[in-house]
PQR file of N, CA, C, O and H, with PARSE charges and radii, in Angstrom:
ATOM      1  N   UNK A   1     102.610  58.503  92.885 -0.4000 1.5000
ATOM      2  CA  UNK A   1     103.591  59.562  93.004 -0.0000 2.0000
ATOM      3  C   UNK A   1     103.288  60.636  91.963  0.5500 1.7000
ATOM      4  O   UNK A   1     102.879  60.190  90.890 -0.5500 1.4000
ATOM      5  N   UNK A   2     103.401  61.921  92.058 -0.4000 1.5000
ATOM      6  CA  UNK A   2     103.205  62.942  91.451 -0.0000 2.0000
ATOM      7  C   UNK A   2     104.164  62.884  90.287  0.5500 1.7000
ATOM      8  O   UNK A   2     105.279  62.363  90.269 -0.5500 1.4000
ATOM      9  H   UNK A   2     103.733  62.283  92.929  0.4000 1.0000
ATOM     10  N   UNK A   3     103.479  63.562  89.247 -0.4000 1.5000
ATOM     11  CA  UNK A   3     105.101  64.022  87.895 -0.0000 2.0000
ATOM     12  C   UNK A   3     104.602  65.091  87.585  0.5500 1.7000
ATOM     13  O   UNK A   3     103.495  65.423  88.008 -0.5500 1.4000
ATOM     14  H   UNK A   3     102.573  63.985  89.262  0.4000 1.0000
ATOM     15  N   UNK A   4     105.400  65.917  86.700 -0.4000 1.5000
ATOM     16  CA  UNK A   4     104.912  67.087  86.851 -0.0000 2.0000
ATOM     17  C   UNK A   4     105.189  67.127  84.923  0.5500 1.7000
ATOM     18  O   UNK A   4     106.339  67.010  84.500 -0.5500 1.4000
ATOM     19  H   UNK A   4     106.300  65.647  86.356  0.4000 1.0000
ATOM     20  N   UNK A   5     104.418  67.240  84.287 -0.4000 1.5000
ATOM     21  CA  UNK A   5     104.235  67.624  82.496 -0.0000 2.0000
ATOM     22  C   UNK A   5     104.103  68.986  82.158  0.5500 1.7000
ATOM     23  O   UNK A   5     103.245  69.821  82.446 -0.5500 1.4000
ATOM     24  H   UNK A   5     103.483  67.335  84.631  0.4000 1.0000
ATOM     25  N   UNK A   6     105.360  69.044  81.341 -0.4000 1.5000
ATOM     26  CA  UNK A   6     105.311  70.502  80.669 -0.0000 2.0000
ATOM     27  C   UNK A   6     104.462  70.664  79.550  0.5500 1.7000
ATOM     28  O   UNK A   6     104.570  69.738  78.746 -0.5500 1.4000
ATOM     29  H   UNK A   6     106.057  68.366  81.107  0.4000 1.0000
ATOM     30  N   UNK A   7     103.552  71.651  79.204 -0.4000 1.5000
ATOM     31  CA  UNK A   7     102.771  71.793  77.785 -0.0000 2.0000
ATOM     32  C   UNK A   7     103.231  72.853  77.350  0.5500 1.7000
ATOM     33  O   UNK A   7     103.362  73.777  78.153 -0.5500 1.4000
ATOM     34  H   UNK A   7     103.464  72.403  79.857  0.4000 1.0000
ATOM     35  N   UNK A   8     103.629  73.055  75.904 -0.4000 1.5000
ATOM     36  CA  UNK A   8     104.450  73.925  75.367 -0.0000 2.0000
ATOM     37  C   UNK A   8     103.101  75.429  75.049  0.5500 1.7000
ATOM     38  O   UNK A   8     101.981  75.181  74.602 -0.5500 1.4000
ATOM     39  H   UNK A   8     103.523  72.305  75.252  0.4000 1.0000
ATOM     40  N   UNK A   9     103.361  76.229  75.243 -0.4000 1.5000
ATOM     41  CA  UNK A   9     102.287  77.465  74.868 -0.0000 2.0000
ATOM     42  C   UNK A   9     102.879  78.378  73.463  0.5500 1.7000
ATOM     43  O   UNK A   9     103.810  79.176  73.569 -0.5500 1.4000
ATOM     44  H   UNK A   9     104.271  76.430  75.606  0.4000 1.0000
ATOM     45  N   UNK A  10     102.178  78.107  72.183 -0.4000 1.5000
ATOM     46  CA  UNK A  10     102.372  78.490  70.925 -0.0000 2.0000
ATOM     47  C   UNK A  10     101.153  80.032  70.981  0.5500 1.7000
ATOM     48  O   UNK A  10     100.018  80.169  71.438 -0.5500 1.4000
ATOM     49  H   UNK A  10     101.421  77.458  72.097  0.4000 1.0000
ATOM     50  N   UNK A  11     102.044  80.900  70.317 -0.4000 1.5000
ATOM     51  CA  UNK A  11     101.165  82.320  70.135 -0.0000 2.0000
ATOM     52  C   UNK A  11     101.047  82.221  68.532  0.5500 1.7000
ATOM     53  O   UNK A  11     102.045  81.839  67.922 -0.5500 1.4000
ATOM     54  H   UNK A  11     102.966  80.789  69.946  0.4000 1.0000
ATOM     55  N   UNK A  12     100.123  82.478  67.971 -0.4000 1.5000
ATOM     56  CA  UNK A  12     100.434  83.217  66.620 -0.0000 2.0000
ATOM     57  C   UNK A  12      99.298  84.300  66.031  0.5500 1.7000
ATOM     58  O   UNK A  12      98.097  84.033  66.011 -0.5500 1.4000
ATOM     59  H   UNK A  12      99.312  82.788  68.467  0.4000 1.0000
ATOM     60  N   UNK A  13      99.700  85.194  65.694 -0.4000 1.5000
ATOM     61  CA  UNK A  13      99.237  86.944  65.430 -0.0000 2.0000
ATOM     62  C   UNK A  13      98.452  86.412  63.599  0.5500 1.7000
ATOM     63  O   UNK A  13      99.143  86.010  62.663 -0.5500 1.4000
ATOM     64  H   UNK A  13     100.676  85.411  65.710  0.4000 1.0000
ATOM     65  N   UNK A  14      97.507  86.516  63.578 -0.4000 1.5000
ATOM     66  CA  UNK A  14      97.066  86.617  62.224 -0.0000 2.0000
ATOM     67  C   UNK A  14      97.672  85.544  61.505  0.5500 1.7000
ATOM     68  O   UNK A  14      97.716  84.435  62.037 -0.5500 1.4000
ATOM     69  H   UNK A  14      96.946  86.842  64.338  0.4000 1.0000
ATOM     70  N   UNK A  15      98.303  85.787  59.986 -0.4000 1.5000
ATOM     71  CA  UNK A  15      98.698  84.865  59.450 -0.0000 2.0000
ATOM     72  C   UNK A  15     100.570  85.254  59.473  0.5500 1.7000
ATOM     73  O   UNK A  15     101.350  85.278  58.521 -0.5500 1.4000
ATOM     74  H   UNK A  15      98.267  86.688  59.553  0.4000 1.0000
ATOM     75  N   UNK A  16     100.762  85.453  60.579 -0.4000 1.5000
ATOM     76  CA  UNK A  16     102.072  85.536  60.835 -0.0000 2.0000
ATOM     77  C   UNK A  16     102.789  84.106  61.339  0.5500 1.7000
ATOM     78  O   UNK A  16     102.041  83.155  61.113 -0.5500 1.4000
ATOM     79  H   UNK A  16     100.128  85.434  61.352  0.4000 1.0000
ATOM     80  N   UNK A  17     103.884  83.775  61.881 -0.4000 1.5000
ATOM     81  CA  UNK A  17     104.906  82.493  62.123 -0.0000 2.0000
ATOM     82  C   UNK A  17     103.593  82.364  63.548  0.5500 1.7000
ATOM     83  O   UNK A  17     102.740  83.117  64.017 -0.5500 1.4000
ATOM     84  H   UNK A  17     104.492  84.547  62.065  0.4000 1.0000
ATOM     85  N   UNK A  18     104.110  80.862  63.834 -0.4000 1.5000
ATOM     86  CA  UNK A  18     104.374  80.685  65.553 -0.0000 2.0000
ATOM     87  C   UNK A  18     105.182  80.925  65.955  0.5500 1.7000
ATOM     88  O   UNK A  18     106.072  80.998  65.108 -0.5500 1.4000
ATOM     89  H   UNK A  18     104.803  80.250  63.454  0.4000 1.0000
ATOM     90  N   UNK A  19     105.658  81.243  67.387 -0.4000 1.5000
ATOM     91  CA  UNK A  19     106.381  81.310  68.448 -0.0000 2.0000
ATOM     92  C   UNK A  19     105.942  80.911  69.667  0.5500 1.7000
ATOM     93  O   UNK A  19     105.038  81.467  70.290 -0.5500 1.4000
ATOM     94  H   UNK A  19     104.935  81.184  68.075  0.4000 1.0000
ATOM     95  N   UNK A  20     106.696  79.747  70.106 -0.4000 1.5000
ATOM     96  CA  UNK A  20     106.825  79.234  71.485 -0.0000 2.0000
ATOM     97  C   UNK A  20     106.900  80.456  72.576  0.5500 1.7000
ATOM     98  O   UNK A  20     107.974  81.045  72.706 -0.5500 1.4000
ATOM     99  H   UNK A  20     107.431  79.295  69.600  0.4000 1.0000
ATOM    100  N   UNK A  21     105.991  80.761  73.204 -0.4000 1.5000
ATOM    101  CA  UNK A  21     106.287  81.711  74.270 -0.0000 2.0000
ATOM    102  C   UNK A  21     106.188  81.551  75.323  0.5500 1.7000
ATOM    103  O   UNK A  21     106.205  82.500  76.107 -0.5500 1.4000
ATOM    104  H   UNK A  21     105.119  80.282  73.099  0.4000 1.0000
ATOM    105  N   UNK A  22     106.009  79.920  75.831 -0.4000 1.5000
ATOM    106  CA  UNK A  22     106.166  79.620  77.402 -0.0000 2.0000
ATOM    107  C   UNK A  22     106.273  78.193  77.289  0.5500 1.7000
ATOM    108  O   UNK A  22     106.608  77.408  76.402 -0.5500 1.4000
ATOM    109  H   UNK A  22     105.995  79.149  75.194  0.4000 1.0000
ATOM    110  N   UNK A  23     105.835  78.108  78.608 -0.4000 1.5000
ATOM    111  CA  UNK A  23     105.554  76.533  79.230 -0.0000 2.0000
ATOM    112  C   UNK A  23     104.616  76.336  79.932  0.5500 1.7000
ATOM    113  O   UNK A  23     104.677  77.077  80.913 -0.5500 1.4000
ATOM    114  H   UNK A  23     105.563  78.746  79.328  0.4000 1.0000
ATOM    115  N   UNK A  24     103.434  75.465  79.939 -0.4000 1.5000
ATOM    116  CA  UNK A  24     102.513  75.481  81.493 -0.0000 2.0000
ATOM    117  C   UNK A  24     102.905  73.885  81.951  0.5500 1.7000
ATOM    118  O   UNK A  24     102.640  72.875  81.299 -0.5500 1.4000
ATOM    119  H   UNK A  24     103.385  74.863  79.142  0.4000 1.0000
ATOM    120  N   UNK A  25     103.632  73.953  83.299 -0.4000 1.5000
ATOM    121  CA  UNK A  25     103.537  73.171  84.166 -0.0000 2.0000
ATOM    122  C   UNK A  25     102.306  72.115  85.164  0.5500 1.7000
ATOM    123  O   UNK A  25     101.697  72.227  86.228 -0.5500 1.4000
ATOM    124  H   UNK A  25     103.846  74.774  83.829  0.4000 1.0000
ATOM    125  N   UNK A  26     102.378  71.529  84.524 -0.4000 1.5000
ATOM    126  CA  UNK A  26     101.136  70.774  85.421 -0.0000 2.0000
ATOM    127  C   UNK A  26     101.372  69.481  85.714  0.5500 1.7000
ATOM    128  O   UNK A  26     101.656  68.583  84.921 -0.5500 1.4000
ATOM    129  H   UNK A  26     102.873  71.437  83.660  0.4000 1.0000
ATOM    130  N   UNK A  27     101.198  69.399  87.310 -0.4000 1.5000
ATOM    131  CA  UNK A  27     101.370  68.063  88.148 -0.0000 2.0000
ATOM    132  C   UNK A  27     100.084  67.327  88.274  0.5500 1.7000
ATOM    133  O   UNK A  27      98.887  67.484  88.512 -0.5500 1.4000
ATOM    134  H   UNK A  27     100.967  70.129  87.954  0.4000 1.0000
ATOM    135  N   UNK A  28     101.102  66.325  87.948 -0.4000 1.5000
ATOM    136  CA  UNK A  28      99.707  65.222  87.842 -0.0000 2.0000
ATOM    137  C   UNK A  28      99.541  63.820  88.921  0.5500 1.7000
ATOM    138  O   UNK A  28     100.581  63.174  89.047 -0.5500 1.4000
ATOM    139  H   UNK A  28     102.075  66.197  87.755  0.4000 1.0000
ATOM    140  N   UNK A  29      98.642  63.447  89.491 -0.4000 1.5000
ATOM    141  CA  UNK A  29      98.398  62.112  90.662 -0.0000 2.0000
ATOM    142  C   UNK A  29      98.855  60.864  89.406  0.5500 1.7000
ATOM    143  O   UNK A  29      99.710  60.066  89.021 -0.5500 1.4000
ATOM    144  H   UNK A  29      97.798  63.972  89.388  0.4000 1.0000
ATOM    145  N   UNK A  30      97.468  61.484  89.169 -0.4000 1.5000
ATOM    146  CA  UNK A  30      97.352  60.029  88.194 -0.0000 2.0000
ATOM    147  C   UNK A  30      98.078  59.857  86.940  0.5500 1.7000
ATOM    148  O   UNK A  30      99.237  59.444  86.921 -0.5500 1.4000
ATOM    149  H   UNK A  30      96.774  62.133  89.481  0.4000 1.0000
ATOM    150  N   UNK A  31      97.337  60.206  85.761 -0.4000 1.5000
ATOM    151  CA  UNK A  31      97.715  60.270  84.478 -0.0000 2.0000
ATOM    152  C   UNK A  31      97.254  61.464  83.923  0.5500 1.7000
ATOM    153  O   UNK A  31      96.406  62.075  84.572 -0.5500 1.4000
ATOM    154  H   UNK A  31      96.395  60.542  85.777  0.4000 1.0000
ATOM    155  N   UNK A  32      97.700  62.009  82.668 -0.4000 1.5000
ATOM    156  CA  UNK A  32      97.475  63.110  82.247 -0.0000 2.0000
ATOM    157  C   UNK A  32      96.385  62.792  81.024  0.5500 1.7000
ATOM    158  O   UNK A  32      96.842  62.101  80.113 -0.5500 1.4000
ATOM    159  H   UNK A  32      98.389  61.512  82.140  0.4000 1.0000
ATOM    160  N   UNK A  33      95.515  63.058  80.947 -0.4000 1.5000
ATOM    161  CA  UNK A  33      94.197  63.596  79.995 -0.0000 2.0000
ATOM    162  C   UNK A  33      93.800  64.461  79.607  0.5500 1.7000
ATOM    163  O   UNK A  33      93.938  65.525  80.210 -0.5500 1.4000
ATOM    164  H   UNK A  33      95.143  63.619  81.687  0.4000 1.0000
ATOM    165  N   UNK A  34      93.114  64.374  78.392 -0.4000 1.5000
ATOM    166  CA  UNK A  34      92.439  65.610  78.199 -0.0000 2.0000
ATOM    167  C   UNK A  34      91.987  66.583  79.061  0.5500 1.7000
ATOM    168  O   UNK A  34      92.314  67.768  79.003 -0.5500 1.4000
ATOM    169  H   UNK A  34      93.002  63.510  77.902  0.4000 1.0000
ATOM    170  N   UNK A  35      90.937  65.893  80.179 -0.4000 1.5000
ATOM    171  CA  UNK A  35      90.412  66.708  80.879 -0.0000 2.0000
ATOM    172  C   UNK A  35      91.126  66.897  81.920  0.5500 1.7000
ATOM    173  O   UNK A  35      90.484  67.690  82.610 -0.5500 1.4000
ATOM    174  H   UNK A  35      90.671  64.930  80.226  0.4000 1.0000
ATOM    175  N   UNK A  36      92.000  66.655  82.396 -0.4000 1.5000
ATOM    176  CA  UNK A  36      93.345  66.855  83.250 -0.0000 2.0000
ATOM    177  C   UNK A  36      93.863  68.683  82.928  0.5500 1.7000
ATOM    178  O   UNK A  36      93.832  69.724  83.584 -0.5500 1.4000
ATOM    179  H   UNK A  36      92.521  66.011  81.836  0.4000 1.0000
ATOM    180  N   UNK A  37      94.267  68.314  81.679 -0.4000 1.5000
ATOM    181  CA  UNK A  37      94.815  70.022  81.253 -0.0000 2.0000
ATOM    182  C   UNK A  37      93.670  70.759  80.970  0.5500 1.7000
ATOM    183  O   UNK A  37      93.766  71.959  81.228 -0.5500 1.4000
ATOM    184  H   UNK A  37      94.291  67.469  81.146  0.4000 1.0000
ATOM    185  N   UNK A  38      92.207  70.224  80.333 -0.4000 1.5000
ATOM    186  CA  UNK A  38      91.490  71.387  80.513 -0.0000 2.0000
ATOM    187  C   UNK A  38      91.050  71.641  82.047  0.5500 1.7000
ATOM    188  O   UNK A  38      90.723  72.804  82.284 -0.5500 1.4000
ATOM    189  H   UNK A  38      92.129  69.249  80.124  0.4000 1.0000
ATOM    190  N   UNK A  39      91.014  71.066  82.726 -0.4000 1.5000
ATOM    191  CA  UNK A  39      90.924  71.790  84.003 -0.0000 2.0000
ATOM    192  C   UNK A  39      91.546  72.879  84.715  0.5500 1.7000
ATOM    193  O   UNK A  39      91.125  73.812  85.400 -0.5500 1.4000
ATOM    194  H   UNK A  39      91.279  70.121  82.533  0.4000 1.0000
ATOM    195  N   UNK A  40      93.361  72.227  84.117 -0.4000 1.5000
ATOM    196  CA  UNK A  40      94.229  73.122  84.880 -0.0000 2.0000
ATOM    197  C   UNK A  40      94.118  74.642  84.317  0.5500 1.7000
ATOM    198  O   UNK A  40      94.020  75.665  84.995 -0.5500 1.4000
ATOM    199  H   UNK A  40      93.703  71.470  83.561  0.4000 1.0000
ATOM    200  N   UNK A  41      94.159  74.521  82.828 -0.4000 1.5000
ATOM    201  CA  UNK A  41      93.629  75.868  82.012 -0.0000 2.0000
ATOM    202  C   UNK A  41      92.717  76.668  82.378  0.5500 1.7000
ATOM    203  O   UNK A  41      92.858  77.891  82.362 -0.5500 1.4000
ATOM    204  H   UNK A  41      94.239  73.690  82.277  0.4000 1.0000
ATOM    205  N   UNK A  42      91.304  75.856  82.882 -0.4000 1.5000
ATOM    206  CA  UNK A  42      90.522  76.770  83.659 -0.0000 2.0000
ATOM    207  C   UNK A  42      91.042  77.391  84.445  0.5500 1.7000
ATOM    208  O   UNK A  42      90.897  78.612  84.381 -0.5500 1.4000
ATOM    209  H   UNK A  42      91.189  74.862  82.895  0.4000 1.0000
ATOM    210  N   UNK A  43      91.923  76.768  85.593 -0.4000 1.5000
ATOM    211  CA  UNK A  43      92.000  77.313  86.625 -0.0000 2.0000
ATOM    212  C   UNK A  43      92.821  78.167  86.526  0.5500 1.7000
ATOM    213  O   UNK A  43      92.784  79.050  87.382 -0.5500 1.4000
ATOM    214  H   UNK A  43      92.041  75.776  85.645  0.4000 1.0000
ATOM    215  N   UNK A  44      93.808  78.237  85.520 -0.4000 1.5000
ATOM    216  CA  UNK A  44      94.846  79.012  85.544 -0.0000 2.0000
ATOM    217  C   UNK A  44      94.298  80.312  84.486  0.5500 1.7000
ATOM    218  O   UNK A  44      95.152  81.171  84.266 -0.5500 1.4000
ATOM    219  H   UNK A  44      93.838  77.519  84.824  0.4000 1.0000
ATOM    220  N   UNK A  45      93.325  80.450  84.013 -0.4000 1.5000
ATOM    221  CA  UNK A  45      92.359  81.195  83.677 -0.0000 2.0000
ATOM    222  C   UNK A  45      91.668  82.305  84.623  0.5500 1.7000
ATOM    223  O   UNK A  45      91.740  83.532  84.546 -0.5500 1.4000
ATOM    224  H   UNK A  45      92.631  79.752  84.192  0.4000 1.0000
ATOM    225  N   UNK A  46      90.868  81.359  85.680 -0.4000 1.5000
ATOM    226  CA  UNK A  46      90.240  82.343  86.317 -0.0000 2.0000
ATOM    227  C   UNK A  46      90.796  82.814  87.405  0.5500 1.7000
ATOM    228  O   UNK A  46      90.306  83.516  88.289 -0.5500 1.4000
ATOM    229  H   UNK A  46      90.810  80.363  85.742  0.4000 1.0000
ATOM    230  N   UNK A  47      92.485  82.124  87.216 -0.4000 1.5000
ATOM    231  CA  UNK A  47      93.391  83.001  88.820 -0.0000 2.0000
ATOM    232  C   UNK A  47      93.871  83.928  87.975  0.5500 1.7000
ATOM    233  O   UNK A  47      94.731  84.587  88.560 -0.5500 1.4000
ATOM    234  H   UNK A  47      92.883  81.553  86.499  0.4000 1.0000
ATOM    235  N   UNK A  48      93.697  84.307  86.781 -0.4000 1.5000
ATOM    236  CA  UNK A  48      94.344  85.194  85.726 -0.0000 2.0000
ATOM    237  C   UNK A  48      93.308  86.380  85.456  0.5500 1.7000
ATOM    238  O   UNK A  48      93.485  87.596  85.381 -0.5500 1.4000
ATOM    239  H   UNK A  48      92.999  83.771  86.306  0.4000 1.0000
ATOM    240  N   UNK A  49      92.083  85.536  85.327 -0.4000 1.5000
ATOM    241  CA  UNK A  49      90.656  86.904  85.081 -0.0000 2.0000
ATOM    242  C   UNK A  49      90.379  87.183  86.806  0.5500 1.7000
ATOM    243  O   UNK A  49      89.608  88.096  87.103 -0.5500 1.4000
ATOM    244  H   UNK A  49      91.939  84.548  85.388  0.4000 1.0000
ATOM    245  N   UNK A  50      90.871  86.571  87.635 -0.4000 1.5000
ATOM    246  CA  UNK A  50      90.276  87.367  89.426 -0.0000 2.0000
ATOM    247  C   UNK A  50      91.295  86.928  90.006  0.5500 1.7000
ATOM    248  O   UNK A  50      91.268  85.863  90.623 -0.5500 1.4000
ATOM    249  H   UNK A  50      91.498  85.830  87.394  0.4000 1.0000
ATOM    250  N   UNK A  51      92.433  87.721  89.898 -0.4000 1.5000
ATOM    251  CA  UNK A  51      93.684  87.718  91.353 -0.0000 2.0000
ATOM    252  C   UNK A  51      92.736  87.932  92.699  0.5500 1.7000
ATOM    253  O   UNK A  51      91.639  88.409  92.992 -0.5500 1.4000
ATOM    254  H   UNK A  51      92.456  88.586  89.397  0.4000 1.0000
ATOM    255  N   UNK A  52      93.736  87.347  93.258 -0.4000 1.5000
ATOM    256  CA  UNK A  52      93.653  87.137  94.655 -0.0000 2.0000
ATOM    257  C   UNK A  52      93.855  88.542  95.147  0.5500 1.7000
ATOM    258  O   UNK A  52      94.616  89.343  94.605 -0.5500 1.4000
ATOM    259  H   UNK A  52      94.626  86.959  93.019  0.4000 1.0000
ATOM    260  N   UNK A  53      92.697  88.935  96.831 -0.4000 1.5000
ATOM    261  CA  UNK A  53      93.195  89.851  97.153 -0.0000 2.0000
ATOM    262  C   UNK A  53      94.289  90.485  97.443  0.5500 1.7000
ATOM    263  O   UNK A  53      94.309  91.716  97.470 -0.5500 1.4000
ATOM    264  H   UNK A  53      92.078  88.285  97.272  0.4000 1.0000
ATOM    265  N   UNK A  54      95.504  89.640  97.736 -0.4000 1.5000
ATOM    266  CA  UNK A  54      96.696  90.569  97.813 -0.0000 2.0000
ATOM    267  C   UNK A  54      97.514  91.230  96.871  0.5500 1.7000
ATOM    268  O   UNK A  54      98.393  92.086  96.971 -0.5500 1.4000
ATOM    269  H   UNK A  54      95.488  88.641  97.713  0.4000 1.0000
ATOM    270  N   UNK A  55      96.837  90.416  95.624 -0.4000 1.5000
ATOM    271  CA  UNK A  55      97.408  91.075  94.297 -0.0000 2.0000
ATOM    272  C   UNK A  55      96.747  92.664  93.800  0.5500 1.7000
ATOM    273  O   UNK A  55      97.154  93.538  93.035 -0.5500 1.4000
ATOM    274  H   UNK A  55      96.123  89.720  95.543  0.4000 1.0000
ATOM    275  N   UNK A  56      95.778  92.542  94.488 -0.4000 1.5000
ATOM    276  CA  UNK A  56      95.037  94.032  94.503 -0.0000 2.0000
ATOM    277  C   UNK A  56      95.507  95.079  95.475  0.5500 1.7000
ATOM    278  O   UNK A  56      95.153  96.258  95.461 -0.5500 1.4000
ATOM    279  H   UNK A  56      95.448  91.832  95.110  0.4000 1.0000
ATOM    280  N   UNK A  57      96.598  94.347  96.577 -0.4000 1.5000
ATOM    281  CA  UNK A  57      96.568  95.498  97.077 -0.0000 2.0000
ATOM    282  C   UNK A  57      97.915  96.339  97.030  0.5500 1.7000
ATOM    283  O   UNK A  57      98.292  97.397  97.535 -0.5500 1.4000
ATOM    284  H   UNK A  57      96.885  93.389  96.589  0.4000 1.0000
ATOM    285  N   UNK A  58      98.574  95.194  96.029 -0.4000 1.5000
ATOM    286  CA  UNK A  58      99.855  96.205  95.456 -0.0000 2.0000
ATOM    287  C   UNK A  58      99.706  96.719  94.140  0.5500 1.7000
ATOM    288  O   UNK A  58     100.627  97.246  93.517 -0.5500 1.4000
ATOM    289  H   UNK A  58      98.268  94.335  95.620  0.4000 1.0000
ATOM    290  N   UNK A  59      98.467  96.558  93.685 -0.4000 1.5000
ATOM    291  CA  UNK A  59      98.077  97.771  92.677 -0.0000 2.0000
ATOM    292  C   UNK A  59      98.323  98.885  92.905  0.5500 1.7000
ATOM    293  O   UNK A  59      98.193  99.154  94.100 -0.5500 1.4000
ATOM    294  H   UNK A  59      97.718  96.130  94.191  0.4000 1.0000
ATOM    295  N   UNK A  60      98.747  99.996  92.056 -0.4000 1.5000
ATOM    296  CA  UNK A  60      98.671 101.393  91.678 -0.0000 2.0000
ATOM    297  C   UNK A  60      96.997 101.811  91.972  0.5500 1.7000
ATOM    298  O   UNK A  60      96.182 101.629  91.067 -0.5500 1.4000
ATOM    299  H   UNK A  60      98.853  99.778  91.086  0.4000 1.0000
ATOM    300  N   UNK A  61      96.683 102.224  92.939 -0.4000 1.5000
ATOM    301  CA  UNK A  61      95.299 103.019  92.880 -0.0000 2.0000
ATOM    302  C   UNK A  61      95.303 103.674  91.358  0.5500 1.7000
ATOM    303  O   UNK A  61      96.181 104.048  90.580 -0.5500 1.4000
ATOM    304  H   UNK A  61      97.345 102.372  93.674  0.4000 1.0000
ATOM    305  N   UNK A  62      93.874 103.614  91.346 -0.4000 1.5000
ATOM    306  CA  UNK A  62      93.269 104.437  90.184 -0.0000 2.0000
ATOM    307  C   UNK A  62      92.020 105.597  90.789  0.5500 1.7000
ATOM    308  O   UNK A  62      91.008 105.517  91.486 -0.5500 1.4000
ATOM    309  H   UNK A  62      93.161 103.310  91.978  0.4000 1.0000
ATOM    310  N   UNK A  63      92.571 106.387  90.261 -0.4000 1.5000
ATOM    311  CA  UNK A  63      91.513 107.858  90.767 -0.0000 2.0000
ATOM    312  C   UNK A  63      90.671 107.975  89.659  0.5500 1.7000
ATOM    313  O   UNK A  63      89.813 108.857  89.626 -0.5500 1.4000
ATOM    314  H   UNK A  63      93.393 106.453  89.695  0.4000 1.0000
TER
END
């Protein structure tokens, strides 16, 4: 059965505080591992560096 694990997402600017600034959600079959979340990171990476075409097509043209 699926579960679904929250991983907390920490920002911090130089030598300034942390701040919690999200959550990443990730469902899991099996068990959760290392390479479990680095995968999902990839992926949630490169749907972040190359949207999908429909996300391009409610872009603002650029002239």
């Amino acid at each position: 059965m699926p579960a679904t694990v929250s991983v907390p997402v920490f920002l911090r600017v130089g030598d300034g505080d942390e701040h919690q600034v999200g959550e990443i959600e990730i469902e899991v079959v099996d068990k959760v591992t290392r390479q479990t979340i680095a995968e999902f990171l990839r992926a949630a990476a490169d749907a972040y560096e190359h949207p999908e075409q429909e996300d391009a097509t409610n872009a603002p043209a650029h002239n």
